[in-house]
C-alpha positions as CSV (number, residue, x, y, z in Angstrom):
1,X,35.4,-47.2,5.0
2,X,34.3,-45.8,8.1
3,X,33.1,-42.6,8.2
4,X,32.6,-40.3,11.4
5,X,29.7,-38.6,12.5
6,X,29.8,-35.3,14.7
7,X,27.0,-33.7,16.2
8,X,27.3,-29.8,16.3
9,X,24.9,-29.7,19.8
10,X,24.3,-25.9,19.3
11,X,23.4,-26.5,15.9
12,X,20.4,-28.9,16.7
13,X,19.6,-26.5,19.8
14,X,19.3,-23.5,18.1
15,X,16.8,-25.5,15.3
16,X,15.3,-26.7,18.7
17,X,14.4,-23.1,19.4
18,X,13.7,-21.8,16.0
19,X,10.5,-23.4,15.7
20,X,9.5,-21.8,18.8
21,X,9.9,-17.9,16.4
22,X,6.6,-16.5,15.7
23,X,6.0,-12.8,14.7
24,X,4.8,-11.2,17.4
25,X,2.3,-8.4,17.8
26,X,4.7,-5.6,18.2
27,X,6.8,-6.8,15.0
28,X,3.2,-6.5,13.0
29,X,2.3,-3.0,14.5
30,X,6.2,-1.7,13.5
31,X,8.1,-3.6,10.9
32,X,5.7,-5.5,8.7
33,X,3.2,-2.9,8.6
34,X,5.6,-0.4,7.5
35,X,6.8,-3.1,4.7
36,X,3.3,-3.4,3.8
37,X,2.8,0.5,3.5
38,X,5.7,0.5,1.1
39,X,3.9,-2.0,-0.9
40,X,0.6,-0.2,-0.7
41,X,2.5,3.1,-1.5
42,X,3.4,1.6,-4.6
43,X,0.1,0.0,-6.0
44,X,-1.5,3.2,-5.6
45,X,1.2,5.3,-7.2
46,X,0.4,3.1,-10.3
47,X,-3.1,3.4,-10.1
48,X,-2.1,7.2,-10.5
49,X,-0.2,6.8,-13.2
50,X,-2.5,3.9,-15.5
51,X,-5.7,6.0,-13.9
52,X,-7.0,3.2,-12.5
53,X,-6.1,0.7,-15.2
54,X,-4.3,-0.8,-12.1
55,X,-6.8,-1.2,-9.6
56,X,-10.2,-3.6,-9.2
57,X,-12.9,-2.0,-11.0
58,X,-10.2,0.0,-13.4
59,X,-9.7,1.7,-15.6
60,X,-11.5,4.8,-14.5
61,X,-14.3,5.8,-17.0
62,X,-13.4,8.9,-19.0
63,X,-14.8,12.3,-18.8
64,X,-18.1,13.2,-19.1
65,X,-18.4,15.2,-22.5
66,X,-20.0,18.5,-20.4
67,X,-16.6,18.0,-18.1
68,X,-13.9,17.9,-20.8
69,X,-14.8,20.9,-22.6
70,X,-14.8,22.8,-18.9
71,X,-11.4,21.2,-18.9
72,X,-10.4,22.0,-22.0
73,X,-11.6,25.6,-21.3
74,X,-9.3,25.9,-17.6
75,X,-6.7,24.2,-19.0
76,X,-4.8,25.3,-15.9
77,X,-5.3,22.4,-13.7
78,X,-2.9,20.0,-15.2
79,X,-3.5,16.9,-17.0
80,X,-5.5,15.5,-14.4
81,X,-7.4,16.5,-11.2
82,X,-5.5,14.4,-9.3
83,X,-2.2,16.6,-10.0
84,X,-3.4,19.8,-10.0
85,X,-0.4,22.1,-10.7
86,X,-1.8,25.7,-9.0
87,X,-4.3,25.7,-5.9
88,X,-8.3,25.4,-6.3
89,X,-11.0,25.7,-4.2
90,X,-8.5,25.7,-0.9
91,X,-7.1,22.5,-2.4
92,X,-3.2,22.3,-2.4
93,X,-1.3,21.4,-6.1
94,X,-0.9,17.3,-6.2
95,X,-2.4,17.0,-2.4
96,X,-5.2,13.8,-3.3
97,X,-1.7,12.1,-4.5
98,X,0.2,13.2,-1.8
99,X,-2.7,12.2,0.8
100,X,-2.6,8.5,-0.4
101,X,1.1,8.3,-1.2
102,X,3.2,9.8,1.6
103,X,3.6,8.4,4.8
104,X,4.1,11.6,6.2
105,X,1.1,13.5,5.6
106,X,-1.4,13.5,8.2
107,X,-4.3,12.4,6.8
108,X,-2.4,9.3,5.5
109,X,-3.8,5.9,7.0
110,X,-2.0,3.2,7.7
111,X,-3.1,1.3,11.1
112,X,-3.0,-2.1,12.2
113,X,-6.0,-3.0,13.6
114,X,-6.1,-6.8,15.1
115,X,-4.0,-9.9,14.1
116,X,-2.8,-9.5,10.4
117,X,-5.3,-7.0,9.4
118,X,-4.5,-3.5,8.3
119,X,-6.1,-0.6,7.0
120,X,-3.9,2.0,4.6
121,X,-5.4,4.8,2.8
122,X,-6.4,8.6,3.2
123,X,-8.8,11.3,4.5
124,X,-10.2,12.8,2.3
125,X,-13.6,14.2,1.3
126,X,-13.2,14.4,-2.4
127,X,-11.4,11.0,-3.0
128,X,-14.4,9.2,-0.4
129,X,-17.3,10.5,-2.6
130,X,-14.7,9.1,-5.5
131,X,-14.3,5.7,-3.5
132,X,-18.1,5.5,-3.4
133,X,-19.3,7.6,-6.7
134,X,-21.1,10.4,-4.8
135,X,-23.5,12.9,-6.8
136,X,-21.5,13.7,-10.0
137,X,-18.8,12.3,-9.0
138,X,-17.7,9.0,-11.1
139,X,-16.6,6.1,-9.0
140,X,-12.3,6.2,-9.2
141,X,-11.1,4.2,-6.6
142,X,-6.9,4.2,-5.3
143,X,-7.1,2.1,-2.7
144,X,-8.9,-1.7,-4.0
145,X,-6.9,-4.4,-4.6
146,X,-6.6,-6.8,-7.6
147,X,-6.0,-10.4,-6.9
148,X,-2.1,-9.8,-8.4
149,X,-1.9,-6.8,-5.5
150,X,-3.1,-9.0,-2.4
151,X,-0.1,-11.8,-3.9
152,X,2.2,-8.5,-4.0
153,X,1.1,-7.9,-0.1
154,X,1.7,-12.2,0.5
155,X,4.9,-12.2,-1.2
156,X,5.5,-8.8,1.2
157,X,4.8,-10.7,4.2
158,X,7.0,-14.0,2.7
159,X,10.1,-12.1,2.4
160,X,9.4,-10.1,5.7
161,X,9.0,-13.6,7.6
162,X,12.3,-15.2,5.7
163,X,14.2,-11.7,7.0
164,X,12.8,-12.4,10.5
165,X,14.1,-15.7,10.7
166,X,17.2,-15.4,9.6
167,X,17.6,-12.4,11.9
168,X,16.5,-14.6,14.9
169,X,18.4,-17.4,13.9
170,X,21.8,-15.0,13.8
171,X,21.1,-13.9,17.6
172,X,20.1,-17.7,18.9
C-alpha cells in the first residue's frame, strides 16, 4: 500500500524560526515580572494569614508575656498589629499589609534589576527592623521564601514561557 507524504513547508519554517524565541529583556521588565508579582502577592498574603507559618524561618514566635497583657489591655488594635483596625502612632488601619500586598501603593517594590533577577517587597521602617529583629522588635519576616515558594515562582516562569510560545508561534 503506498502511502503519500506531504510536506506542509510553512509548517517546518515556522519550527525553523521558533527556536530562534527567546524572552527578551523588555518581556522580563513588563509581563513576567508582573506574573511574578502576582505570585509574590500571594505568598505573602498567606504569610499574613498563617503569621508566618508560611514563610522560611516561620511561624513567627508569639508574644512576649509583658506585650500580650498591653494587648489585652488596648484591645483596640485588632487581632494583630499587622491589621490594625483604627490609626496609631500616624500609622494608617491595615497599611504594613497593604504596603507588601498592593501593587499600587507606593512604597510597594517590585523591580527587575538584571537578567532574571527581581526584587519585590516594601518600604517600610517598622516591617525592616521586623525583617532583621531590631531592639524589641521579634524577627517576623513577609518577604523570604521557602523552597515550595521559589518552585511556585519556577512553575510562574514555566507557564509564562509556554504562553509566550504559543503566542509567537500564532503570529509566525
Amino acid at each position: 500500500m503506498p502511502v503519500r507524504i506531504d510536506v506542509n513547508e510553512a509548517g517546518i519554517e515556522r519550527i525553523r524560526q521558533a527556536k530562534d524565541i527567546r524572552i527578551l529583556e523588555g518581556d522580563r521588565r513588563g509581563p513576567l515580572r508582573i506574573e511574578l508579582q502576582k505570585t509574590h502577592v500571594k505568598q505573602v498574603n498567606l504569610a499574613f494569614k498563617t503569621k508566618g507559618g508560611s514563610v522560611a524561618g516561620g511561624p513567627w514566635p508569639a508574644w512576649s508575656p509583658s506585650y500580650a497583657a498591653w494587648r489585652n489591655k488596648n484591645p483596640g488594635f485588632g487581632r494583630t498589629m499587622m491589621v490594625l483596625n483604627k490609626p496609631w502612632k500616624g500609622r494608617r488601619p491595615k497599611q504594613l499589609r497593604t504596603i507588601f500586598t498592593r501593587p499600587t501603593s507606593p512604597a510597594f517594590v517590585s523591580k527587575f534589576l538584571k537578567p532574571w533577577t527581581y526584587q519585590f517587597g516594601g518600604i517600610d521602617d517598622v516591617a525592616a527592623k521586623h525583617q532583621a529583629g531590631a531592639g524589641r522588635l521579634p524577627r517576623r519576616s513577609v518577604i523570604d521564601k521557602t523552597p515550595k515558594q521559589l518552585k511556585e515562582f519556577q512553575e510562574t516562569i514555566r507557564q509564562f514561557w509556554n504562553k509566550f510560545v504559543d503566542q509567537h508561534l500564532r503570529n509566525l
